[in-house]
Structure formats: C-alpha cells, structure tokens
C-alpha positions as CSV (number, residue, x, y, z in Angstrom):
1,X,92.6,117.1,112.2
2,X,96.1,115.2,112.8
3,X,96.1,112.9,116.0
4,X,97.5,114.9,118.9
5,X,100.8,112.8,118.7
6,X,101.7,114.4,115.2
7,X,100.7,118.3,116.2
8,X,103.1,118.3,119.4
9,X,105.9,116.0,118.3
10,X,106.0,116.4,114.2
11,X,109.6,115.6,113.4
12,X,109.9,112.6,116.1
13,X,106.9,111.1,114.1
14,X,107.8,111.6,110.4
15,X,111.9,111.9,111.1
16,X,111.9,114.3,108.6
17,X,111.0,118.0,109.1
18,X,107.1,118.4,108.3
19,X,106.9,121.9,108.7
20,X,109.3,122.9,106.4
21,X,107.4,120.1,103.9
22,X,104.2,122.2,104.7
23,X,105.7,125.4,104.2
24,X,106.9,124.3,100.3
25,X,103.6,123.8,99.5
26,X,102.3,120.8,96.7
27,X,104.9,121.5,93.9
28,X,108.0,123.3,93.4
29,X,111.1,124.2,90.7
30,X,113.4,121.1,91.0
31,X,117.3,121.8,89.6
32,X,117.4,119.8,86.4
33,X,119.6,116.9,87.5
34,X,120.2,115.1,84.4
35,X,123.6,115.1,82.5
36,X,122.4,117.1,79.2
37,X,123.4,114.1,77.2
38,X,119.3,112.8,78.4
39,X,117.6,116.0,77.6
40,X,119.0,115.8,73.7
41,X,118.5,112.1,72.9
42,X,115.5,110.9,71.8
43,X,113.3,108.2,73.4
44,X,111.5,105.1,71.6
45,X,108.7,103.6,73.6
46,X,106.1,100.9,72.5
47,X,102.8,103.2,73.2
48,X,100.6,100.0,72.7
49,X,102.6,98.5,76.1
50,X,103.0,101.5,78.2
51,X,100.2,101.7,80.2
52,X,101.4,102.5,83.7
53,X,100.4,101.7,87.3
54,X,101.9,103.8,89.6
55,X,101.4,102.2,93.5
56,X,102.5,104.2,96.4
57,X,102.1,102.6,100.1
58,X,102.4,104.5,102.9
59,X,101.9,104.5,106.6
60,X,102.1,107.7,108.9
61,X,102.9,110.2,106.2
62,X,102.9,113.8,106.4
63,X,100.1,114.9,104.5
64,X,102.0,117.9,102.5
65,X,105.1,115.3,101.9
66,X,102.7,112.5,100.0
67,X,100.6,115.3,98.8
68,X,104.1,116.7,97.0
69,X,104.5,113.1,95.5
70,X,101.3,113.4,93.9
71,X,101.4,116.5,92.3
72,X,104.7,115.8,91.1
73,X,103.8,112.8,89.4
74,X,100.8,114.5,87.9
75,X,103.0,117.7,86.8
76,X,105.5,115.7,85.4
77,X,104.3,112.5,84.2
78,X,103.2,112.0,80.5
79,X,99.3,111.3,80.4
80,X,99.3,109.1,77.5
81,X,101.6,106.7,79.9
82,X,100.1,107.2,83.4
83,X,97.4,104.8,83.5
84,X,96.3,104.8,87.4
85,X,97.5,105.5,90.4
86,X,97.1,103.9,93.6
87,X,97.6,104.7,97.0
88,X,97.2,102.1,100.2
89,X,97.4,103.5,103.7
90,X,98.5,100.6,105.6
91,X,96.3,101.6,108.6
92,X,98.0,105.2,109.4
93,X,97.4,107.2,112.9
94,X,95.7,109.8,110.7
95,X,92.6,108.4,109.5
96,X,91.9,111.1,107.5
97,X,95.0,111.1,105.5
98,X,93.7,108.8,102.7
99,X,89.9,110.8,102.2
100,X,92.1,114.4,102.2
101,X,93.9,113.0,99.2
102,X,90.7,111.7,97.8
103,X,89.0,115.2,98.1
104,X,92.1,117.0,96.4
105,X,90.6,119.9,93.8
106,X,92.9,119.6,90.9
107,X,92.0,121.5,88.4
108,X,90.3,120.7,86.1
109,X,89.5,117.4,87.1
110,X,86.6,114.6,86.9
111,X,85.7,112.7,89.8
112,X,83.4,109.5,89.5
113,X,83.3,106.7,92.7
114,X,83.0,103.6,91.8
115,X,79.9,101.9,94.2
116,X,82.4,99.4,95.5
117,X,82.6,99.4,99.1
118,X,84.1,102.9,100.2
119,X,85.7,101.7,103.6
120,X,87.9,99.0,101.4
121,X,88.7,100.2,97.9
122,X,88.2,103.9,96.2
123,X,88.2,104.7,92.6
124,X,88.5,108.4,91.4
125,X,89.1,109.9,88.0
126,X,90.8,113.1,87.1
127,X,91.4,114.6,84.3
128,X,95.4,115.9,82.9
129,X,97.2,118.9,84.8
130,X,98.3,119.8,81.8
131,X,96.2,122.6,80.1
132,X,96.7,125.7,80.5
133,X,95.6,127.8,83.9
134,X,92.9,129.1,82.1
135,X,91.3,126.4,81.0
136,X,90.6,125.4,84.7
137,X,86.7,125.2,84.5
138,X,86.6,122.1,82.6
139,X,88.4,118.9,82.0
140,X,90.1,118.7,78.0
141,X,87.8,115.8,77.0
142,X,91.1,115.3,74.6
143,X,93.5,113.9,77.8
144,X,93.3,110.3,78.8
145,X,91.7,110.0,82.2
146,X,93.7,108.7,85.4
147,X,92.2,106.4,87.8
148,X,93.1,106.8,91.5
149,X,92.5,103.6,93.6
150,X,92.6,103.6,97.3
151,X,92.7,101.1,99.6
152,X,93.2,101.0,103.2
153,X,94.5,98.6,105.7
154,X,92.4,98.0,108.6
155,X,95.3,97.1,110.4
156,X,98.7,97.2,110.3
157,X,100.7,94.8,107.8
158,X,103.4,96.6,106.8
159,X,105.0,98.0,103.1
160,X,105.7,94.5,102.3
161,X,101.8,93.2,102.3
162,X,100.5,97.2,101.4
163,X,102.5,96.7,98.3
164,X,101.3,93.3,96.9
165,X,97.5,94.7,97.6
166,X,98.1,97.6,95.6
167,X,99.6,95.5,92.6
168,X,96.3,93.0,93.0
169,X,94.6,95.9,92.5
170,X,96.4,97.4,89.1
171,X,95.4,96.9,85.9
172,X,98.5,98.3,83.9
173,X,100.9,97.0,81.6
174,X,103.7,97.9,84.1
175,X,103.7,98.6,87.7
176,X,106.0,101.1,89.3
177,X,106.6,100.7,92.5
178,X,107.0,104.4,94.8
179,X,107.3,105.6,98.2
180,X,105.3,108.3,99.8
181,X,108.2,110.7,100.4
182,X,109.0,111.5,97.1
183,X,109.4,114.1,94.1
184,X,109.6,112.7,90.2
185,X,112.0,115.3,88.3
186,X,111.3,116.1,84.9
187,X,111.7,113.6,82.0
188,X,111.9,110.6,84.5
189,X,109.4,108.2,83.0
190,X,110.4,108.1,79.4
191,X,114.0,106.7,80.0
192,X,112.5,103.6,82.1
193,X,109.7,103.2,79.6
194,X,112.4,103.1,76.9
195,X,114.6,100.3,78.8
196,X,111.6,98.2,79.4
197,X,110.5,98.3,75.8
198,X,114.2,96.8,75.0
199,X,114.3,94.3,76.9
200,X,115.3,95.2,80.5
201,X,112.9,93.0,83.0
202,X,113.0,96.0,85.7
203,X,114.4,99.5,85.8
204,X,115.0,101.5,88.9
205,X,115.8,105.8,88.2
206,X,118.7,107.5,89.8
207,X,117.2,108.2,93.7
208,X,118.4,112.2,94.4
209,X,118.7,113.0,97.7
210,X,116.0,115.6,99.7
211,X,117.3,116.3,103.0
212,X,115.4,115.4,105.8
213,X,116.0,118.6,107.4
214,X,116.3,121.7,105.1
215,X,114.5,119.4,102.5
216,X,116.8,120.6,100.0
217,X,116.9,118.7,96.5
218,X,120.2,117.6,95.7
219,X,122.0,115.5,92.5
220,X,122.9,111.9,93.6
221,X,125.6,110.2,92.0
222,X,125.1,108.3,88.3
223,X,127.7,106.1,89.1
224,X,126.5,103.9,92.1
225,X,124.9,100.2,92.2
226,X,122.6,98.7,94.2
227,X,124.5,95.9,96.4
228,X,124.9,94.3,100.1
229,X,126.8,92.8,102.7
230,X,127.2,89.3,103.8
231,X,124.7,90.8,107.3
232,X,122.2,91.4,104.1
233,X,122.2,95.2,104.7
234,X,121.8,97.1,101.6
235,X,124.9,99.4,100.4
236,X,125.7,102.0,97.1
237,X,128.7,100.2,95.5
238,X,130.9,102.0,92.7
239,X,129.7,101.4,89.5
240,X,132.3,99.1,87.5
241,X,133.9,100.5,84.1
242,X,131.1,100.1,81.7
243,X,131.8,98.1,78.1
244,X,130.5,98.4,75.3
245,X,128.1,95.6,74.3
246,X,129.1,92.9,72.3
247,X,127.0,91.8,69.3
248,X,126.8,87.5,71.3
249,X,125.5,89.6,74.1
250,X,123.1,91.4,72.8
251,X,121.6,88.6,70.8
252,X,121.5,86.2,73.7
253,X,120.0,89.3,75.8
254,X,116.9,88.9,72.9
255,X,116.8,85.3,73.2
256,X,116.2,84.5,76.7
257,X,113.9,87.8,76.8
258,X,111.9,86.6,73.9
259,X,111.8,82.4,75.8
260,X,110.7,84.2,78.5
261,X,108.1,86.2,77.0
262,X,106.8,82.7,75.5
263,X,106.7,81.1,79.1
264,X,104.4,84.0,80.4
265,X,101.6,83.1,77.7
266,X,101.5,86.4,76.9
267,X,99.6,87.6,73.6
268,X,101.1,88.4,70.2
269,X,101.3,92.2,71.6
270,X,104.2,91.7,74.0
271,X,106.1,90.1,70.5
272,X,105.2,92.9,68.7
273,X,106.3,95.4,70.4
274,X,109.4,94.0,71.1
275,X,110.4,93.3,67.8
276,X,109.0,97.1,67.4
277,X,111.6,98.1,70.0
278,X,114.2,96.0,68.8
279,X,114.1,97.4,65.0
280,X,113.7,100.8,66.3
281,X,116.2,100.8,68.9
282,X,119.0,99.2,66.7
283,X,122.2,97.4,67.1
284,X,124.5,100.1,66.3
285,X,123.0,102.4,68.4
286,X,123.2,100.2,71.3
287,X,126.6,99.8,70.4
288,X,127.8,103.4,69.7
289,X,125.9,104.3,72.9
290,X,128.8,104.2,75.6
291,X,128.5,107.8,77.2
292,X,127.9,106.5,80.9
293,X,126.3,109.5,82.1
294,X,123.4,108.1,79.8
295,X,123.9,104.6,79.5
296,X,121.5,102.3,82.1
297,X,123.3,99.8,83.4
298,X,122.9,96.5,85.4
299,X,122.5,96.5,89.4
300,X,122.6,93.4,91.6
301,X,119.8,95.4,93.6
302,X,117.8,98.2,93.7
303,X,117.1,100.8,97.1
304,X,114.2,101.4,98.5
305,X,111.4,99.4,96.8
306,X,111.5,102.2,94.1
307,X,111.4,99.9,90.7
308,X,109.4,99.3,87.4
309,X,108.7,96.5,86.4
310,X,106.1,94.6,83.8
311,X,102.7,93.4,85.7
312,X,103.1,89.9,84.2
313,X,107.2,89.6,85.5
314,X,106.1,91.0,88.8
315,X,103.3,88.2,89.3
316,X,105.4,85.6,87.5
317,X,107.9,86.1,90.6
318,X,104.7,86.0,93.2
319,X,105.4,89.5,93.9
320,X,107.4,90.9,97.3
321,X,107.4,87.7,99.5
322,X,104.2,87.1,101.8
323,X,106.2,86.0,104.4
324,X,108.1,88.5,105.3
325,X,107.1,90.7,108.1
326,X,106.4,94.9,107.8
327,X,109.4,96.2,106.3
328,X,113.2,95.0,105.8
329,X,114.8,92.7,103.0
330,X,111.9,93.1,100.5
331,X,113.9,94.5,97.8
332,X,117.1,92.4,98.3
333,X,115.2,89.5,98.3
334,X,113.0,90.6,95.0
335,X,116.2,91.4,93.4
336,X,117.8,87.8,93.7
337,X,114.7,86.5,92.9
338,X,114.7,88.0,89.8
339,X,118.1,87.8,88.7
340,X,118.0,84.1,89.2
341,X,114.7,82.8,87.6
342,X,115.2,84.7,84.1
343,X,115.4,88.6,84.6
344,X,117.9,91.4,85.2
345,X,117.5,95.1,86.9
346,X,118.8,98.7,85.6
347,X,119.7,101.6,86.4
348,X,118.8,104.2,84.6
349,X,120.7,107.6,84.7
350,X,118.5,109.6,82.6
351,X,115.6,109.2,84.9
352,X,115.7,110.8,88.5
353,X,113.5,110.6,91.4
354,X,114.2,112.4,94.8
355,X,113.7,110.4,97.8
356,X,113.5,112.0,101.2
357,X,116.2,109.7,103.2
358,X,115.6,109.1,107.1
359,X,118.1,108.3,109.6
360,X,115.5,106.2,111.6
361,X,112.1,104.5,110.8
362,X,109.4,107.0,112.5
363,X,107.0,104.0,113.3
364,X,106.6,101.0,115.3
365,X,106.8,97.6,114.3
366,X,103.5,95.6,115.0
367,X,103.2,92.7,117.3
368,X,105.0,94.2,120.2
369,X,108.7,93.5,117.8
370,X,111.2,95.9,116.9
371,X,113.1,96.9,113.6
372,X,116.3,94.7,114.3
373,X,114.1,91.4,115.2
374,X,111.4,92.1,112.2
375,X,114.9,92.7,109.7
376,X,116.9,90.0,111.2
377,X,114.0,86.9,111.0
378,X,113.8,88.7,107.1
379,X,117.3,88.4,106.1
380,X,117.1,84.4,107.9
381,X,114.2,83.9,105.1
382,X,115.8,85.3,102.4
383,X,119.4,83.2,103.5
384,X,117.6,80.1,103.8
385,X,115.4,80.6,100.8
386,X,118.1,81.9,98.6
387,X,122.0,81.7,99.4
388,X,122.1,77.8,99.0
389,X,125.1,76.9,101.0
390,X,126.3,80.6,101.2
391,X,123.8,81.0,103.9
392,X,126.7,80.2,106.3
393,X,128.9,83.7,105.8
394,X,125.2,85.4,106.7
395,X,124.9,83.3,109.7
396,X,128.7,84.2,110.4
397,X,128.2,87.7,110.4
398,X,124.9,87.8,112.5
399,X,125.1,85.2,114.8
400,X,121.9,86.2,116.5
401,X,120.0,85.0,113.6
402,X,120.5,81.4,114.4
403,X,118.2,82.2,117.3
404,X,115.3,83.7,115.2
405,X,112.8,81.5,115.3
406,X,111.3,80.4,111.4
407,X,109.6,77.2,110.3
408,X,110.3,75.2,106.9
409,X,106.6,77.2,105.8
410,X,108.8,80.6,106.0
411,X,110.5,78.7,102.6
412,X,108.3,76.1,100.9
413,X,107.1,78.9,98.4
414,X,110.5,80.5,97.4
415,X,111.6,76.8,96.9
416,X,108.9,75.6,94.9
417,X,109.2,79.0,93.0
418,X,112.6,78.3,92.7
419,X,112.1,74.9,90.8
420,X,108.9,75.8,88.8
421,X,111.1,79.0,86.8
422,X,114.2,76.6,87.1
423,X,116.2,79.3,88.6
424,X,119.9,79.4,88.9
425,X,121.8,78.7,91.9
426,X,123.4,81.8,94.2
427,X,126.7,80.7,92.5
428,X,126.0,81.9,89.3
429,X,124.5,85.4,91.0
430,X,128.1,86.0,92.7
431,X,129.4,84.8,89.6
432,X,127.6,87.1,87.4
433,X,125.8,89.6,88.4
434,X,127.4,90.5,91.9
435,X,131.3,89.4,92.1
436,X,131.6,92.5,94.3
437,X,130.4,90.5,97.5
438,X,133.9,88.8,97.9
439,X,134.1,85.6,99.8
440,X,136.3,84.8,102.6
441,X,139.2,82.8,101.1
442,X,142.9,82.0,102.1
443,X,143.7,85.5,102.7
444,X,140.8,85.5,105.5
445,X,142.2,85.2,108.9
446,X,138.2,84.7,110.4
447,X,135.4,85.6,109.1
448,X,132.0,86.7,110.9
449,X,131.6,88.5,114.2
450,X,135.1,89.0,116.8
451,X,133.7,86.4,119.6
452,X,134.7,85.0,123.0
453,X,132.3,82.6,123.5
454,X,129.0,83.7,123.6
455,X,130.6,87.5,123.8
456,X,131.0,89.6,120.4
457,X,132.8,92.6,120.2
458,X,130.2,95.6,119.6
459,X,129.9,99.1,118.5
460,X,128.4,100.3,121.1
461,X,128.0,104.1,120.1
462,X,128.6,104.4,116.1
463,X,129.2,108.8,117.2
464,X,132.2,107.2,119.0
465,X,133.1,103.8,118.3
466,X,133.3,102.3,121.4
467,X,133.6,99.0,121.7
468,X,132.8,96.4,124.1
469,X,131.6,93.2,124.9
470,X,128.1,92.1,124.4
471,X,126.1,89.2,123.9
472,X,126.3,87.3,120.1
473,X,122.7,86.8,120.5
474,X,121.8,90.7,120.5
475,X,119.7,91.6,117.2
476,X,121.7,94.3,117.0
477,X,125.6,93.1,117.3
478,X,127.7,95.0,114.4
C-alpha cells in the first residue's frame, strides 16, 4: 500500500490529479497529433544501429501515471527497435512502486531474473504486446524480447545522478532519455530513428501537452525551440523561417559527422550505416523536403531531459554533469555541451510525446535545500563552466548567485572536457546556434536586476504583480 502521505493528500504530492490518472486506466485512444504530411512519408532507418535503450527515472510517481508510460511505450513502440527498458526509482516514498511494475502481467509475456543482487539492479524479459488478444497464453517466440532493468536508489540523488545510472546500465546503440509522466503517441520512434541515422547527434519529439488536471491530451505547437534567458531559465522560442539546405551545408554536415565518428573509435558499423543512410536518404530529397510541418529542425536546447541520443555521443560528453545537484539546469547545460564540442540537437515534428506539465515540483530537495538554491548553485556551474566571459549578464540578472557558494572542483571536469573535444567557445554558440539570446548593447539603458543598493525590485505575487523591495541576495529575486 501507498504511504499514508499519498492516500490523504494525492494531488499536493504528485501536482497533478492522480485520481483522474487512476481512473483512465494503463492505455488509452490518443488524438493523432501529427500533420498528415508524417503519416504518408516513408522512413529509412539503419536496423543494424537501432537498437534502443529507453531510461525513465523517477521519484514519487503515481503508480497509474508511470504505469501509463509503460504501456504506451510497449503499445506503441516498434519491437525490432526497443531494445530495453530501464527504470530507476531514485529512492521514492513508495517502496513498492518499483516491485509493482516488476510484477506487471502483460500478456503474453516471459519473465527471467537475473541472480544479480535483487535490492540493487533487476532484469526482466517480456515478450511483444503485439499479437493478437487471443494469442495471450503464450509469448510469439517470433518477437524480439525486451529487457526491463531496475535499479533503485537507496537514497536520494536526484534525476540528474538517477539518469547517468540508468545509462551505465544500458547496453543499446541509442539511449533515449524519458520522464515518468508520459504517453508516446503513435509513430513517434521512427522519425527520431530516421534523423539519427542521418546524421543528427540528438533528437528531441514534439512534447504535447496533458493537463495536470483534466489530464486531457492536447497538440503542442510544431513551431517552437528549445531556448533560455540570460537567469538560465528554460523558454519555447518561435521557430525561425526554415531554409532550404544548401548543397556546402549539407556536405560539411557529413564531414564533421563522419571526423567525429572517427574520434569515437567506433567500428566499421557506425560507417556503414551512415553511408547506408546517406545513399538512401539522398540529396535531393533533403533538399526538396521544406514542408515545415515535417521537416526536423535545429534547437539551441531541448525541455525536459526528454532526448535521444547515440550511447557512444552521450558518454563521449561524460553524460548529464555529476556535479550538479537533484534537478535544475541538466538539460541546458547538456545542450551547450553538445553544441560546442562537435554535435547539434533536433526537433523533430513527426514524432510526438505527451508530457504531463506541473506548475510546481511535488518533492523536496534533499539536504535540508530548496528548488531556487539547488537551481541557482546549477546555473552558477553551468555560467562558470560554460559562458566564458558571458557569465557576467547571468550574474547581472541573478545577483544572488554571486553568493552561492562553489569551489573550482564544481568546474575542473567541464574544463578539461572542454579542451580534450576542443570545443568552441560560447561566442560561436550565440553566433550560431542561438542569436536569439540578444546581448545588452548601446540600445541598453542597464542591464540585470532594478537595484538600490543591496535592494532589487521584486515580483512579489506573479497573480498580481506587485512589486516591492527585497533583498538582491534572495534566491528567488525576478
């Protein structure tokens, strides 16, 4: 049974509402929310490469909610592509969340424990969702297998850590990265399969929206991009005018893809099926393709953690950051990473994901902190580690950061990572990938927070917008 905590107070402990979740049940009819461009194009993937690890973390989740995730993935989900999937329960109040997913009966199914330690790591195989109802006695020894792994945090560590354990533990070609809360729509893993076997480093799908509330699935829009602020808060930003691509570009796109391949040490098999990808998936298609309700495109950032990427990129990069704490930067910080040692992130509108969105975090911060400190000491690791000299307009905007305590260990390893890829510097990512964040310039009368003092002009109550006078050093100062 659920801790006491979660039967009396359900919503104040998920922020979303569980008994609506519960009343849905594990799988439903999703609207179709694909432009029908997606459903009548065909998609070329390099089968040899496309073995897929799909890791979903979690903490304090509402059984039906990451029971919905499952089944979805398992309903809609190619077999021949879903490799394993692993869950890790970063220590959750209900200690029998993890076993209750263990002990599903999905029909027909296999299940075979591994003797490794079963308070650490759990491996279960299950046979494809996909026959027919009544073949339900028995597992189609004709489907490819999936592994479930399980792992579970003895203690709290946070999204950040749970995530890099469940990569350690994947064996896939690719790794795609999911939270607990979710429901895959139909058709969504092909498009991101497709991208990657092109060339794209990571892919993110469109993220519809599920209300916390009704839990009604709604279309998001195709034309929003990942970006930020100068506080390092993410933001949706238009989509800019898409172009068609120009035969220099595409070439040089297949030239630093192909180096890069070559610095991994990867076998002949990555080569092949690029060139595989790149004979199939031609020139002129690439450049007749301009429809932008189809077309992926590229995105300074991604939302959410919710990304595919290739195992060997992802470990190139040392994965999400050790250093920073629970939850809060982790994808903003990957992104830069990644756009300046070598690789580049999509969008992809063909594939589409809903994502239950929360006004609040439903959990508490470990050692005694809270969300604003844990995301502000973040962002001051990702600014010192990353922004070079554009670190100032961060510390501009949030003052209280230069009181966040960090020691030069919080950014040894993104600077030596920095100088073993021979990354670029932050100029050529606001250059390139992200002119959107505008710098302050002759037009600027100040930039940063309105101050008197040691006093900053606050939003006090965002319902109303009352403003007052507050301390700069408040984690929290707008």
């Amino acid at each position: 049974a659920a801790p006491p905590e979660i039967q009396t107070a359900p919503w104040q402990f998920y922020n979303y509402n569980a008994a609506r979740s519960a009343a849905i049940g594990a799988l439903r009819a999703l609207p179709d929310t694909r432009d029908a461009s997606c459903m009548a194009r065909p998609y070329y993937l390099a089968a040899q490469r496309a073995r897929v690890s799909i890791i979903i973390a979690f903490h304090n989740e509402a059984r039906s909610a990451l029971l919905r995730t499952v089944m979805t993935l398992y309903q809609r989900t190619p077999r021949r592509y879903l490799h394993e999937l692993i869950l890790v329960d970063d220590c959750s109040a209900d200690a029998g969340l993890l076993p209750a997913m263990l002990k599903l009966q999905l029909p027909p199914f296999k299940r075979n424990f591994s003797s490794s330690s079963p308070t650490s790591t759990t491996t279960a195989r299950y046979a494809s969702l996909h026959s027919s109802p009544n073949s339900r006695s028995s597992a189609p020894t004709s489907q490819p297998q999936v592994t479930i792994k399980s792992a579970r945090n003895t203690q709290r560590l946070g999204v950040i850590a749970s995530r890099n354990r469940g990569a350690r533990l994947a064996t896939g070609d690719y790794l795609l990265f999911l939270d607990s809360h979710c429901e895959v729509n139909v058709g969504w893993l092909e498009p991101l399969l497709e991208r990657l076997a092109i060339g794209a480093t990571a892919v993110s799908p469109v993220l519809d929206s599920i209300n916390a509330e009704s839990l009604e699935y709604a279309a998001s829009s195709k034309n929003l991009m990942g970006g930020f602020d100068w506080n390092l808060h993410f933001h949706w930003i238009p989509r800019p005018q898409s172009q068609p691509q120009r035969r220099d570009q595409y070439n040089e796109q297949q030239q630093q893809q192909r180096a890069f391949a070559d610095s991994l040490n990867t076998q002949t098999a990555y080569l092949q099926q690029f060139d595989w990808a790149r004979s199939r998936f031609s020139e002129a298609r690439l450049r007749r393709d301009t429809n932008t309700a189809v077309t992926a495109f590229k995105s300074p950032t991604f939302a959410g953690g919710i990304f595919m990427i290739s195992r060997e990129w992802f470990f190139k990069l040392k994965g999400f950051n050790p250093l920073l704490e629970t939850w809060g930067g982790e994808s903003i910080e990957f992104s830069i990473k990644l756009w300046l040692c070598g690789g580049q992130i999509e969008i992809v509108p063909c594939s589409r994901v809903g994502h239950i969105f929360r006004k609040q975090h439903p959990f508490h911060f470990p050692n005694g902190s809270d969300s604003q400190t844990t995301y502000l000491r973040n962002s001051k690791i990702i600014a010192e580690s990353w922004l070079d000299a554009y670190k100032y307009f961060f510390y501009a905007s949030k003052p209280a950061a230069k009181r966040i305590p960090i020691n030069s260990n919080d950014t040894v390893q993104s600077q030596q990572l920095r100088r073993a890829l021979n990354c670029r510097p932050f100029s050529w990512y606001l250059q390139n990938v992200f002119p959107q964040l505008k710098l302050p310039n002759d037009d600027f009368i100040a930039f940063g927070a309105l101050s008197s003092g040691e006093l900053c002009l606050h939003i006090g109550n965002h319902a109303t917008s009352q403003l007052h006078m507050t301390s700069c050093f408040q984690n929290d100062v707008t």
